[in-house]
C-alpha positions as protocol buffer text, in pm:
chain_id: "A"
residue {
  index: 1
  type: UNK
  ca { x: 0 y: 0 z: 0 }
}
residue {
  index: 2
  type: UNK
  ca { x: 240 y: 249 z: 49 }
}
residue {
  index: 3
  type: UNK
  ca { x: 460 y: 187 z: -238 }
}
residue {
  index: 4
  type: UNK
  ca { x: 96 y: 273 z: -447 }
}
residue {
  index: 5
  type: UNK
  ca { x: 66 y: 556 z: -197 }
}
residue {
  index: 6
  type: UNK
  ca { x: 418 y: 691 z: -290 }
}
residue {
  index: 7
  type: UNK
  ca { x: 426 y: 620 z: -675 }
}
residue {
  index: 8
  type: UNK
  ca { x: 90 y: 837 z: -666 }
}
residue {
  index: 9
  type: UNK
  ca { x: 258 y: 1150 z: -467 }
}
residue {
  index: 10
  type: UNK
  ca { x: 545 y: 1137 z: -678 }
}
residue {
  index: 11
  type: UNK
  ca { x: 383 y: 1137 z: -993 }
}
residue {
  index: 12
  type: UNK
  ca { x: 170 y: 1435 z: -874 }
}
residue {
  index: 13
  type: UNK
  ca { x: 446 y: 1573 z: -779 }
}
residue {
  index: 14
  type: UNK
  ca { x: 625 y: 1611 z: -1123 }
}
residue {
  index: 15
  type: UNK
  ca { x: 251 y: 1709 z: -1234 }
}
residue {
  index: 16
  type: UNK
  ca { x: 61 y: 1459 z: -1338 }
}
residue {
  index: 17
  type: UNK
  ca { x: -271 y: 1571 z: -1196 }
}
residue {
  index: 18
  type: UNK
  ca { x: -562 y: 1351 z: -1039 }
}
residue {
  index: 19
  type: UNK
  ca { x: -899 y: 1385 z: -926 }
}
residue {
  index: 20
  type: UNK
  ca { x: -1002 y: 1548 z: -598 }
}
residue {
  index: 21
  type: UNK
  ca { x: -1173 y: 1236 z: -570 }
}
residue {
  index: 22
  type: UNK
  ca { x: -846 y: 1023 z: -563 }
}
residue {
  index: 23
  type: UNK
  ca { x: -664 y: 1274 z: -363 }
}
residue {
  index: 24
  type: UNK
  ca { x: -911 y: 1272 z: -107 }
}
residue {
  index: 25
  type: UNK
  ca { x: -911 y: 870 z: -137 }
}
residue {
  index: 26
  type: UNK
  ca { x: -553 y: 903 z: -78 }
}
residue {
  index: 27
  type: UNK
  ca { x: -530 y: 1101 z: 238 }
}
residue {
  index: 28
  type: UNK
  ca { x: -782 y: 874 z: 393 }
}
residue {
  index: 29
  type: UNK
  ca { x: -545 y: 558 z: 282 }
}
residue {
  index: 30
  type: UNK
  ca { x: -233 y: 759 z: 442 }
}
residue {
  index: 31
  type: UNK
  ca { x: -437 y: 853 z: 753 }
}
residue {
  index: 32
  type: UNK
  ca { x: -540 y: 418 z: 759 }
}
residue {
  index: 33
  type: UNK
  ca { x: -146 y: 315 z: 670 }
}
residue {
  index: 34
  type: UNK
  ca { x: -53 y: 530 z: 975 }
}
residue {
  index: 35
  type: UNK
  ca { x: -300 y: 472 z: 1201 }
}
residue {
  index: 36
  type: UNK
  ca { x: -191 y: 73 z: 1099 }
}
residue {
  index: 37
  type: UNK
  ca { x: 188 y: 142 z: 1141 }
}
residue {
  index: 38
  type: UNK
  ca { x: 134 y: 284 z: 1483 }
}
residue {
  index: 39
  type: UNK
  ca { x: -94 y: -43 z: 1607 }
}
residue {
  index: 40
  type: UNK
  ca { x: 181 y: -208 z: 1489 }
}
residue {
  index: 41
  type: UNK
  ca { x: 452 y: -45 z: 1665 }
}
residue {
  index: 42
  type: UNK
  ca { x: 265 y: -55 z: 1955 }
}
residue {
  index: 43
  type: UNK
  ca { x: 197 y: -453 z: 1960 }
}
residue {
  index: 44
  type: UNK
  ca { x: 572 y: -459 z: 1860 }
}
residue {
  index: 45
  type: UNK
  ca { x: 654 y: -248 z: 2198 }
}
residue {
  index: 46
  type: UNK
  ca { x: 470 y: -397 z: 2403 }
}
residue {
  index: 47
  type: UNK
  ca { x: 616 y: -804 z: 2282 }
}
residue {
  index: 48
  type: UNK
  ca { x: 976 y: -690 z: 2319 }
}
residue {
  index: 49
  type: UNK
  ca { x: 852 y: -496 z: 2683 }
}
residue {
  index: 50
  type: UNK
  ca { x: 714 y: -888 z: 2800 }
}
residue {
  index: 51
  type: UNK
  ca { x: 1040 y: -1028 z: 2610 }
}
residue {
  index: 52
  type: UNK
  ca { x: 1255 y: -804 z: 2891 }
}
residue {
  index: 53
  type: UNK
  ca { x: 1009 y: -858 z: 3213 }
}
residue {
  index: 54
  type: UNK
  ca { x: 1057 y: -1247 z: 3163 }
}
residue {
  index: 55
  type: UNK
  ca { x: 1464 y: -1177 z: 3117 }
}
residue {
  index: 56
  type: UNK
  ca { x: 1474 y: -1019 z: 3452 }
}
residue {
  index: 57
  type: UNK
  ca { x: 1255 y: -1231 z: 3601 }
}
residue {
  index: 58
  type: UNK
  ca { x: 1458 y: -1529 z: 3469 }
}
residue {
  index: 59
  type: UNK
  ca { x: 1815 y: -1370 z: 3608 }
}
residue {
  index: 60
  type: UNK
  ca { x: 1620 y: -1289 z: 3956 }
}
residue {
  index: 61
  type: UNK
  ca { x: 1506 y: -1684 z: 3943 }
}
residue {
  index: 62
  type: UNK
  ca { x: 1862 y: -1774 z: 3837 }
}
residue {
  index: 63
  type: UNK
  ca { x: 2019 y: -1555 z: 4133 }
}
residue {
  index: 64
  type: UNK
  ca { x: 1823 y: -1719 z: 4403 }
}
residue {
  index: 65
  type: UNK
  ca { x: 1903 y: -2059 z: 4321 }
}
C-alpha cells in the first residue's frame, strides 16, 4: 500500500494531476497506513517490553538458586 501511496505522490508531484476524488481517497489511505503502522509499533513495543520482564525475572530466578 504504500509503495501505491508513494508512486501516486510522486507522480503528482512532477505534475501529473488527479482527481479530488483520488486525492481525497488518498489522504484517507495515508491517515489508515498510519493509524496501521502505529498499532503495529505498539503490539511490537509492548512483545519486546514482555520479552525483557521475563529476562529479569529469569536472572532474579537464576540468582536465588
Amino acid at each position: 500500500m504504500n509503495e501505491l501511496l508513494s508512486i501516486i505522490e510522486n507522480t503528482s508531484l512532477i505534475g501529473i494531476p488527479y482527481p479530488d476524488a483520488i486525492k481525497k481517497g488518498i489522504k484517507v489511505l495515508q491517515k489508515k497506513t498510519s493509524k496501521m503502522d502505529n498499532s503495529f509499533q505498539q503490539m511490537i513495543n509492548a512483545l519486546e517490553d514482555d520479552e525483557k520482564e521475563n529476562e529479569k525475572e529469569n536472572k532474579e530466578e537464576n540468582q536465588h538458586d
